[in-house]
LOKESE-847936 format. One record per residue: residue number from 1; residue in three letters; x, y, z of N, C-alpha, C in turn. Coordinates in steps of 0.2 Angstrom, whole numbers. Example, Ala and Ser with C-alpha at 12.3 -4.5 7.8 and 13.67 -1.06 7.14 Angstrom:
LOKESE-847936
[drennu 1 ala [66 -28 39] [62 -22 39] [66 -16 39]]
[drennu 2 ser [64 -11 35] [68 -5 36] [64 0 39]]
//
This chain:
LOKESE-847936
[drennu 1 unk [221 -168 -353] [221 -163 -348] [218 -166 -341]]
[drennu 2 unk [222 -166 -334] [218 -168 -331] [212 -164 -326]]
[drennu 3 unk [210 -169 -320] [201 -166 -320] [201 -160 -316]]
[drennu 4 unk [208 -158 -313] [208 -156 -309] [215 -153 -309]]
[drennu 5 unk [217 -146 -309] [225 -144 -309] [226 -139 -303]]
[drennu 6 unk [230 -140 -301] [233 -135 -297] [240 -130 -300]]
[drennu 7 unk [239 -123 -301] [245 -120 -306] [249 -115 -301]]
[drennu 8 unk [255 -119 -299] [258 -113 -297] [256 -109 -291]]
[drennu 9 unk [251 -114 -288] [251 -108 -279] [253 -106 -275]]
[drennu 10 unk [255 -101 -273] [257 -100 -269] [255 -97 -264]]
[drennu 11 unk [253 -96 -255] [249 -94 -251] [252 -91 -247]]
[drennu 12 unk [254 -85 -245] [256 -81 -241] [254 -78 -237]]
[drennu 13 unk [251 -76 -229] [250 -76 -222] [254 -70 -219]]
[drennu 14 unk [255 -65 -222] [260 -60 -217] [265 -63 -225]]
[drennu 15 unk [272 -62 -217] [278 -65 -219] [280 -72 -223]]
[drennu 16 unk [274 -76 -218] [272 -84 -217] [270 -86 -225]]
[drennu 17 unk [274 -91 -226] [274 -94 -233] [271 -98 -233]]
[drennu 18 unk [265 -102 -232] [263 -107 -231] [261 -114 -236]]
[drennu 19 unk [260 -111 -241] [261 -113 -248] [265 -110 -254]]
[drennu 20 unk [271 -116 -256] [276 -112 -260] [276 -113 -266]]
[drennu 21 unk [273 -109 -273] [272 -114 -279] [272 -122 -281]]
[drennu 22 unk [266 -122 -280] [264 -130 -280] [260 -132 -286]]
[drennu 23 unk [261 -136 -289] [255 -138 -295] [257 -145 -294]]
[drennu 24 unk [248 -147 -295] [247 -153 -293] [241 -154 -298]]
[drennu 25 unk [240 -164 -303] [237 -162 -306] [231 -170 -302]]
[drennu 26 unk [226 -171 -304] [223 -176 -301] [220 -177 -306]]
[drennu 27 unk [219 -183 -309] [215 -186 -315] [209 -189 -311]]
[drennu 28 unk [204 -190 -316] [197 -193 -315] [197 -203 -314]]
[drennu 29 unk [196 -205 -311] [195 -212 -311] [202 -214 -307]]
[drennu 30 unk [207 -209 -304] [214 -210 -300] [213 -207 -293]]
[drennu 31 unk [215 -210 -288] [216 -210 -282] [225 -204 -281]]
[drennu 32 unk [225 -200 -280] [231 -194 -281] [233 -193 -272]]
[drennu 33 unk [238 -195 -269] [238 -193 -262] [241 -185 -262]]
[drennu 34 unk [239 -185 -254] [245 -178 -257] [248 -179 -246]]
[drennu 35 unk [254 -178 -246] [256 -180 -238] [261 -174 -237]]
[drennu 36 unk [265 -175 -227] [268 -174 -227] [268 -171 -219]]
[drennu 37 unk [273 -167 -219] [272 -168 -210] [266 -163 -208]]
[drennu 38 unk [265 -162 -203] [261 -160 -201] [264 -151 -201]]
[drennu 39 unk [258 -147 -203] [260 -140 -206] [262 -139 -213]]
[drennu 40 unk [263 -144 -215] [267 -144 -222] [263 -142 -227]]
[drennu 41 unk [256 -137 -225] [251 -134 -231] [246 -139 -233]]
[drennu 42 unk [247 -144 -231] [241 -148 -235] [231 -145 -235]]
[drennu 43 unk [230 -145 -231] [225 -142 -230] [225 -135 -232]]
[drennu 44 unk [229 -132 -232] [229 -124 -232] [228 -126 -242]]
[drennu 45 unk [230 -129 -245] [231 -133 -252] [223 -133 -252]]
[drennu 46 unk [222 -138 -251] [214 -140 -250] [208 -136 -247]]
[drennu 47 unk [210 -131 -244] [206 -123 -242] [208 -120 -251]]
[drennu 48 unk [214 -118 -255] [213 -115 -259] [210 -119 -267]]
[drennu 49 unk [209 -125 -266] [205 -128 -271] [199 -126 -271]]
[drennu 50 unk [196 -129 -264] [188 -130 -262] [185 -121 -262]]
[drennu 51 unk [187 -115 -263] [188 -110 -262] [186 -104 -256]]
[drennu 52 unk [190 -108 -251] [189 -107 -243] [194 -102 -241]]
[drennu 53 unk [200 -103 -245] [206 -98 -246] [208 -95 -252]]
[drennu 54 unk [209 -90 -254] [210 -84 -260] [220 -85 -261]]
[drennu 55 unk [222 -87 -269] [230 -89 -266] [230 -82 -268]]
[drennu 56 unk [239 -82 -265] [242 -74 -267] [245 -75 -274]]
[drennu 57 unk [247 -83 -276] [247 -81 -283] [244 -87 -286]]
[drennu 58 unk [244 -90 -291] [243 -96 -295] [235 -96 -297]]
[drennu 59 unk [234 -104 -300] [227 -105 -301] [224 -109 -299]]
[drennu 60 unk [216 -113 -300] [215 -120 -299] [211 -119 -305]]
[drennu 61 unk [209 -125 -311] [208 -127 -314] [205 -133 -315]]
[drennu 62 unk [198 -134 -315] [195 -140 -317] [190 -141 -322]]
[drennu 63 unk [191 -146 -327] [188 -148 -331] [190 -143 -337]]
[drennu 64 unk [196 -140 -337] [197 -134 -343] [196 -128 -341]]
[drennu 65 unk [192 -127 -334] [190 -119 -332] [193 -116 -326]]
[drennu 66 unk [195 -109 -327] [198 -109 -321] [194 -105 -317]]
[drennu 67 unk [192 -109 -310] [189 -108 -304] [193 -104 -301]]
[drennu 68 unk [196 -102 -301] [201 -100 -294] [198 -93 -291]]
[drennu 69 unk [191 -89 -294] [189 -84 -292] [182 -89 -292]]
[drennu 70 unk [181 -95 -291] [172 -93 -289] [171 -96 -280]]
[drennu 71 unk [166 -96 -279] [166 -96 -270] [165 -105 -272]]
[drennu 72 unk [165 -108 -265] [165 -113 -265] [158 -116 -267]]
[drennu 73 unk [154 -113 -266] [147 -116 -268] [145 -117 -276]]
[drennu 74 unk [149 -113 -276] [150 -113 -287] [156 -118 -288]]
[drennu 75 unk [158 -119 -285] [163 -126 -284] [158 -132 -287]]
[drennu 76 unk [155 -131 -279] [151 -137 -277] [146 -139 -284]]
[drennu 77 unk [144 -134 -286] [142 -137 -291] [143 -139 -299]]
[drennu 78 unk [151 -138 -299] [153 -139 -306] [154 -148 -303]]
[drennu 79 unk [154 -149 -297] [156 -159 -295] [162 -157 -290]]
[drennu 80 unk [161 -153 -286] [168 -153 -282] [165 -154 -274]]
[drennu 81 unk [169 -158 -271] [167 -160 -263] [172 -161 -259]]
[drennu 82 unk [172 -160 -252] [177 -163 -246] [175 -163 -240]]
[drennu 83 unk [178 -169 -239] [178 -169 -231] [186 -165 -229]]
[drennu 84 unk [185 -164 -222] [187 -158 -216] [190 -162 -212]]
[drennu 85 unk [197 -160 -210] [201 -166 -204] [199 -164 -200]]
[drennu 86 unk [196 -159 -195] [190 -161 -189] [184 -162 -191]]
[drennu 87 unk [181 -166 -189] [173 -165 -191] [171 -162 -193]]
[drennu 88 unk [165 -161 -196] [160 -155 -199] [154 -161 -200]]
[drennu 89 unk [149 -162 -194] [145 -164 -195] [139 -161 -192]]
[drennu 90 unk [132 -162 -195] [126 -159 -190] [125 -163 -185]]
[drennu 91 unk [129 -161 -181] [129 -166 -174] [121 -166 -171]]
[drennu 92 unk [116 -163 -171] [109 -165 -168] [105 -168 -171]]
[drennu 93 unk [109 -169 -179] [104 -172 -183] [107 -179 -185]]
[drennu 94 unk [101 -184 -187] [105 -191 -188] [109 -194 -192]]
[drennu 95 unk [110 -199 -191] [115 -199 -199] [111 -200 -204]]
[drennu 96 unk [104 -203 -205] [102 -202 -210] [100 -196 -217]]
[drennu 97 unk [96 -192 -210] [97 -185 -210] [103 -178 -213]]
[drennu 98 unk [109 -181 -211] [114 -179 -212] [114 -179 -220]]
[drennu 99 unk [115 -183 -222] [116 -185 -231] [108 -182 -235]]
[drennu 100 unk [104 -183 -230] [96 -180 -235] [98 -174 -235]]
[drennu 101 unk [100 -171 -231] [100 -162 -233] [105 -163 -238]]
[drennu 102 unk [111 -165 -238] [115 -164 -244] [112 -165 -249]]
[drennu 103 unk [109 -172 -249] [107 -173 -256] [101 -169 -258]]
[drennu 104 unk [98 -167 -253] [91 -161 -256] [94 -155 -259]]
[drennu 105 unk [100 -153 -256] [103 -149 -257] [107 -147 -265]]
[drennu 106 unk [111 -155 -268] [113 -156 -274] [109 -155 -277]]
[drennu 107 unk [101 -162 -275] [97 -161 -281] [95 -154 -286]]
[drennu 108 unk [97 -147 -285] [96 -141 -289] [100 -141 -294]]
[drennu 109 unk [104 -145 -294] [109 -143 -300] [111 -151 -300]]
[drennu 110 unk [111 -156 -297] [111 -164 -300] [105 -168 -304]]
[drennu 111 unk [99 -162 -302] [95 -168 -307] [94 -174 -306]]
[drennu 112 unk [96 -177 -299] [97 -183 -297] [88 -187 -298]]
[drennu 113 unk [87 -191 -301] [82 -197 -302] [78 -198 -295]]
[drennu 114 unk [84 -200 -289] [82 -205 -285] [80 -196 -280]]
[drennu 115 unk [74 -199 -277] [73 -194 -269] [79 -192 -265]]
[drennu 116 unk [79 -191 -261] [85 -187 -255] [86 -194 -253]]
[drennu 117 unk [79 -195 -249] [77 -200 -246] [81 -209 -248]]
[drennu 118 unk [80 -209 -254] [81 -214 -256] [92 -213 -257]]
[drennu 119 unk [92 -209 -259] [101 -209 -261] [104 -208 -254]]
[drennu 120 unk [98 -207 -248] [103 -205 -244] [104 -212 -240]]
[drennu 121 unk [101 -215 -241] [99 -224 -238] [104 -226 -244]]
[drennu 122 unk [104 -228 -247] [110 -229 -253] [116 -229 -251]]
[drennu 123 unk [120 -222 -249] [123 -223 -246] [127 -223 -239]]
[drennu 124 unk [120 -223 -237] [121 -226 -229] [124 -229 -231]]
[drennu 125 unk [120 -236 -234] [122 -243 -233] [130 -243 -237]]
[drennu 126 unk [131 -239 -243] [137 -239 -244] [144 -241 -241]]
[drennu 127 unk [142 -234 -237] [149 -232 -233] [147 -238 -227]]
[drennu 128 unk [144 -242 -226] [140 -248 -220] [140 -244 -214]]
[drennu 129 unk [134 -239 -215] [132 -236 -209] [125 -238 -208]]
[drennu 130 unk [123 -243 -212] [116 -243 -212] [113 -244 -205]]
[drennu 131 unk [114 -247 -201] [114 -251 -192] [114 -243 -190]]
[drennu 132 unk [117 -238 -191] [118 -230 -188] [113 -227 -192]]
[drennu 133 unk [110 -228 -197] [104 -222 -200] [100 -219 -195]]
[drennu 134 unk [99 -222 -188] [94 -216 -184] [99 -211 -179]]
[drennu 135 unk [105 -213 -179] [109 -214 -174] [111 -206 -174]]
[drennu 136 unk [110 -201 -169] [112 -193 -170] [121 -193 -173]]
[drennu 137 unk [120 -190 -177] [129 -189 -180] [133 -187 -174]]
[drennu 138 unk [132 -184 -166] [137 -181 -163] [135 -188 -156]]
[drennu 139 unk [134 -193 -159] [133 -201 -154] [139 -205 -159]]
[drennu 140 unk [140 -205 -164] [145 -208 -169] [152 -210 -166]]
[drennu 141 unk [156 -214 -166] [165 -213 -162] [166 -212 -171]]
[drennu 142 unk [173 -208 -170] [174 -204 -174] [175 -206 -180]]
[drennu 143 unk [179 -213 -180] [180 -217 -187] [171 -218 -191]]
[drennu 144 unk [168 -220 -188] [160 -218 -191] [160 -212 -192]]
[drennu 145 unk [159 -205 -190] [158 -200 -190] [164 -198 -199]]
[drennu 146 unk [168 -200 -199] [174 -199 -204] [167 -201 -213]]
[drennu 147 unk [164 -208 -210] [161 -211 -216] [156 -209 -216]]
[drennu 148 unk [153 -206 -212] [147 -201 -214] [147 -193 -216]]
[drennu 149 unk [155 -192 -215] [156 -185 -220] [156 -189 -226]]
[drennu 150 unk [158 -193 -229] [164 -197 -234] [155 -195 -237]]
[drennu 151 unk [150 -201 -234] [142 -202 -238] [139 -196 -241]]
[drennu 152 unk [140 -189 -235] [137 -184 -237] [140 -182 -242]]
[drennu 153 unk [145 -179 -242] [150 -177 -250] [147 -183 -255]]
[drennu 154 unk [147 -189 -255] [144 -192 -261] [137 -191 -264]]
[drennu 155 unk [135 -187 -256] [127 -187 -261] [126 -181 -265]]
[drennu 156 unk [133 -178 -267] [134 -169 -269] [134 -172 -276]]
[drennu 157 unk [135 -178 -278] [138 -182 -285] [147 -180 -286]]
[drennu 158 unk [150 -182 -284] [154 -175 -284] [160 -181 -290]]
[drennu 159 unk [165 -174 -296] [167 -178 -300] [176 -178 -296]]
[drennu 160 unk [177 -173 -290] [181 -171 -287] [181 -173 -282]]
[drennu 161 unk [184 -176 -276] [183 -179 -270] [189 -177 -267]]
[drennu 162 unk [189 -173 -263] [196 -172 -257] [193 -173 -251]]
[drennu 163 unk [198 -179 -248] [197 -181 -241] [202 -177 -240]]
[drennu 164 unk [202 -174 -231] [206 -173 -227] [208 -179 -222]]
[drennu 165 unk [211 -181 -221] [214 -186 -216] [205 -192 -214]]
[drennu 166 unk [205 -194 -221] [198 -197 -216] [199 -205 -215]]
[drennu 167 unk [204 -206 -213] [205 -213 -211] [207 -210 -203]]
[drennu 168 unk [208 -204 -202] [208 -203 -194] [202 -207 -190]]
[drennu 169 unk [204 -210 -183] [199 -214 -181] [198 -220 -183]]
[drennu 170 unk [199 -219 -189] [194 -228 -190] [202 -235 -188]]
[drennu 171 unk [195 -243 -187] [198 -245 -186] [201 -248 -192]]
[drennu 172 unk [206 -254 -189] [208 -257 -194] [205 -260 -202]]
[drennu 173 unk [199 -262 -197] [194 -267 -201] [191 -260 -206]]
[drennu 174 unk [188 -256 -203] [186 -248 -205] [189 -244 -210]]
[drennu 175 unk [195 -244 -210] [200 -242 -216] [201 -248 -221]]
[drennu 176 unk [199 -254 -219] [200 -258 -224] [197 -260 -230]]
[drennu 177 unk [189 -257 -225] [184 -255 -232] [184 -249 -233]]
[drennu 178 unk [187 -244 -229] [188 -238 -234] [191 -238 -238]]
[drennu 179 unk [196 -243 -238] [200 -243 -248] [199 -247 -251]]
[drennu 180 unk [194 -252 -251] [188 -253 -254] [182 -248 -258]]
[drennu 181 unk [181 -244 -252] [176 -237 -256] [181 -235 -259]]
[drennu 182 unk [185 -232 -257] [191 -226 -261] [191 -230 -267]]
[drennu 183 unk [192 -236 -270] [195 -238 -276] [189 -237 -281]]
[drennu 184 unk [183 -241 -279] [178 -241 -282] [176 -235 -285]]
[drennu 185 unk [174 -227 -280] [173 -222 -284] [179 -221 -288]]
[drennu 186 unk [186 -221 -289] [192 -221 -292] [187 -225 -299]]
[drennu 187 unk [184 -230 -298] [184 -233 -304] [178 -232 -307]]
[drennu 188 unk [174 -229 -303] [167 -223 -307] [170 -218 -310]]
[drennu 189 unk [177 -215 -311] [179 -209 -314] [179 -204 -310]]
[drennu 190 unk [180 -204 -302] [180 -198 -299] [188 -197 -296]]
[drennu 191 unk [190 -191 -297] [195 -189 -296] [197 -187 -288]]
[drennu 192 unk [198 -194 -284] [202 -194 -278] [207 -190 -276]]
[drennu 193 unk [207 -187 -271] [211 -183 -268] [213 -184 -261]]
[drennu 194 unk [219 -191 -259] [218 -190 -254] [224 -186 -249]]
[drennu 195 unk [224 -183 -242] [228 -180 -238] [227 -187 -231]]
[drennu 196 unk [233 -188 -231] [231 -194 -225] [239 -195 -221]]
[drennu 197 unk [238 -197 -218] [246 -199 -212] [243 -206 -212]]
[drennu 198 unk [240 -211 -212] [241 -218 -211] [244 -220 -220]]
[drennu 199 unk [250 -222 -217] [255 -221 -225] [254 -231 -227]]
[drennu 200 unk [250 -233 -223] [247 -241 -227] [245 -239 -231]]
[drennu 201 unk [238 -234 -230] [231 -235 -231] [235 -230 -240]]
[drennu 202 unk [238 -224 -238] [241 -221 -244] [245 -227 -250]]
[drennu 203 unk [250 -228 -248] [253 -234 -252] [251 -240 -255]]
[drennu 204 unk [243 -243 -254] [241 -246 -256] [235 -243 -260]]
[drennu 205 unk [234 -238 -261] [228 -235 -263] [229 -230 -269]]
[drennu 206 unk [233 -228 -268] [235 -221 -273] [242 -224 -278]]
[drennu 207 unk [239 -221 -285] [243 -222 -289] [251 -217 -292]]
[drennu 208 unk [248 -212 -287] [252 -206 -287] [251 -203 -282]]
[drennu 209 unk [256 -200 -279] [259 -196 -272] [263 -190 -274]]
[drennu 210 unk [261 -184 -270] [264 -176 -270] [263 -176 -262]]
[drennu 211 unk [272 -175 -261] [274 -176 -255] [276 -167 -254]]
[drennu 212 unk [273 -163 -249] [273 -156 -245] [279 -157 -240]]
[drennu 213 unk [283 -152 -240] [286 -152 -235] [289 -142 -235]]
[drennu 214 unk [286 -139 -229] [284 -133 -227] [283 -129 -234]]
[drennu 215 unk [275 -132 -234] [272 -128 -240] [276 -129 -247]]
[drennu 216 unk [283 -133 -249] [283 -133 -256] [282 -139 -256]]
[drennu 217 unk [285 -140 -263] [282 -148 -267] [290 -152 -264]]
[drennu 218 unk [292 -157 -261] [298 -159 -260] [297 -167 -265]]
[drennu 219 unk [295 -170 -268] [292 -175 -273] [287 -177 -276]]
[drennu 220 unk [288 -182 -282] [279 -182 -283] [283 -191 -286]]
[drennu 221 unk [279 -193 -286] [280 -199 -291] [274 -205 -289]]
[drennu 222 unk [275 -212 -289] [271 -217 -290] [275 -219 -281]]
[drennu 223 unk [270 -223 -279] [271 -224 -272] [279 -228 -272]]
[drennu 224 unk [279 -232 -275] [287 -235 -277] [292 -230 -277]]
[drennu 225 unk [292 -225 -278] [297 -220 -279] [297 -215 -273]]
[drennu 226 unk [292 -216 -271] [290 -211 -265] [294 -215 -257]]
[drennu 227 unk [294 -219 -259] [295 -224 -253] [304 -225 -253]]
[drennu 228 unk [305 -224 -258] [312 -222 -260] [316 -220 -261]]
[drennu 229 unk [312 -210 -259] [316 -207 -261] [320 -205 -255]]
[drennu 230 unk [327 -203 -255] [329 -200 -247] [328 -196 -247]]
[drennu 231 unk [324 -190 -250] [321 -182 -247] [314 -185 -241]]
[drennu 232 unk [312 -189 -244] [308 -189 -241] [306 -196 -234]]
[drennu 233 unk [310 -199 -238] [312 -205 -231] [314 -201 -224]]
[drennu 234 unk [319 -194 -227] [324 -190 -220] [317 -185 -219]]
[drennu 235 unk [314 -182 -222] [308 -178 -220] [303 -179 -215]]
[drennu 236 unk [301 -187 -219] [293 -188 -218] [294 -195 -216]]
[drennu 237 unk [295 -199 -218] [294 -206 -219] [297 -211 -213]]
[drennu 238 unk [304 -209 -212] [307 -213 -208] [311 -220 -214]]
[drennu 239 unk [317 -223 -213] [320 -226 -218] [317 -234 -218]]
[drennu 240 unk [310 -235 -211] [309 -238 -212] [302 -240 -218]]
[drennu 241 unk [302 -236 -222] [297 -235 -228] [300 -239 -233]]
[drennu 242 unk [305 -238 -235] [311 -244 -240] [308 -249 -242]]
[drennu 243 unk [306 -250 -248] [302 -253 -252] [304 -261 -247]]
[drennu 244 unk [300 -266 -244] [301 -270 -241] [301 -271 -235]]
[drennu 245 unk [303 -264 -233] [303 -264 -224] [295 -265 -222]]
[drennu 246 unk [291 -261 -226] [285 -259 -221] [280 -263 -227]]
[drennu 247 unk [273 -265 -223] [270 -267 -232] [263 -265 -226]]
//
């Protein structure tokens, strides 16, 4: 069973269909992308996981249970976290700051050992914001701002992890050790989820891909196949994705 299901949702808006029976499942210790153009429901997916949106039908299931009626805060604490493709930082307060509330916050139900204090310096240095620890989060350029949502979600302990576009902003070098981080917690057993348009940083990182295209499921496979297929070359990808054209 994986750590994480998505059963059959669908999200409807009025008339607007915005999610078309989708099931999606994301294992623990795997990197799971999910893409596709832009409107294609991705977020609107990730609003009904994290329980920010109610679907009009299907489920969400994690760890055996099904959440799909609890608020997100009862999320948050069975191990479920995300960052948000605009920011969502405490811009007045610093970065270091920013991760002690979280992590003060988890500690009720993480039990966590180490102080706020201390976890949240951890992973500063993690994400390598350490040189930023004093530094107000709304003084950040944005590619930092991205790794310091990434840090506060980690300080939730979270067994679930949905990025929204968080390679947005960063540079070259910056995404490079984000899929560095991104694998590592993959290999702590945490259930990656990522939603991204930089289709390197996806193709190199993720072991499976579920491609959206207006709210349904239009493929799913391993990124070789994804890269391959023509629904999705003519959709999304452009034919320059063909295994060899692009690395």
């Amino acid at each position: 069973m994986a750590l994480l299901e998505i059963a059959d949702v669908t999200v409807t808006f009025g008339g607007l269909v915005a999610v078309d029976d989708v099931s999606i499942e994301a294992d623990g210790g795997r990197i799971t992308g999910l893409i596709g153009p832009n409107g294609a429901g991705k977020t609107t997916l990730f609003n009904v996981v994290t329980g920010l949106q109610r679907p009009t039908r299907g489920k969400v299931v994690m760890d055996g249970e099904d959440i799909t009626g609890l608020p997100p805060y009862q999320r948050a604490r069975r191990g479920m976290a995300r960052t948000f493709q605009r920011l969502e930082l405490f811009g007045s307060l610093t970065v270091r700051e920013n991760v002690e509330v979280a992590a003060s916050i988890a500690r009720r139900w993480t039990q966590a050992q180490e102080t706020p204090a201390a976890l949240a310096g951890r992973l500063i240095e993690r994400v390598g914001l350490g040189a930023e620890a004093g530094t107000r989060a709304d003084a950040l350029p944005t590619g930092q701002g991205r790794l310091l949502e990434l840090a506060r979600s980690l300080a939730t302990t979270p067994r679930v992890l949905l990025l929204d576009e968080p390679a947005s902003g960063q540079s070259t070098t910056e995404t490079e050790h984000f899929a560095e981080l991104l694998r590592a917690l993959a290999s702590e057993g945490v259930a990656v989820v990522l939603v991204e348009h930089d289709m390197n940083l996806v193709m190199n990182v993720c072991e499976y891909i579920h491609v959206l295209d207006f709210g349904a499921l239009l493929a799913a496979g391993t990124p070789e196949s994804i890269r391959n297929d023509p629904a999705v070359l003519t959709a999304y990808l452009g034919s320059e994705w063909q295994t060899g054209a692009v690395t």
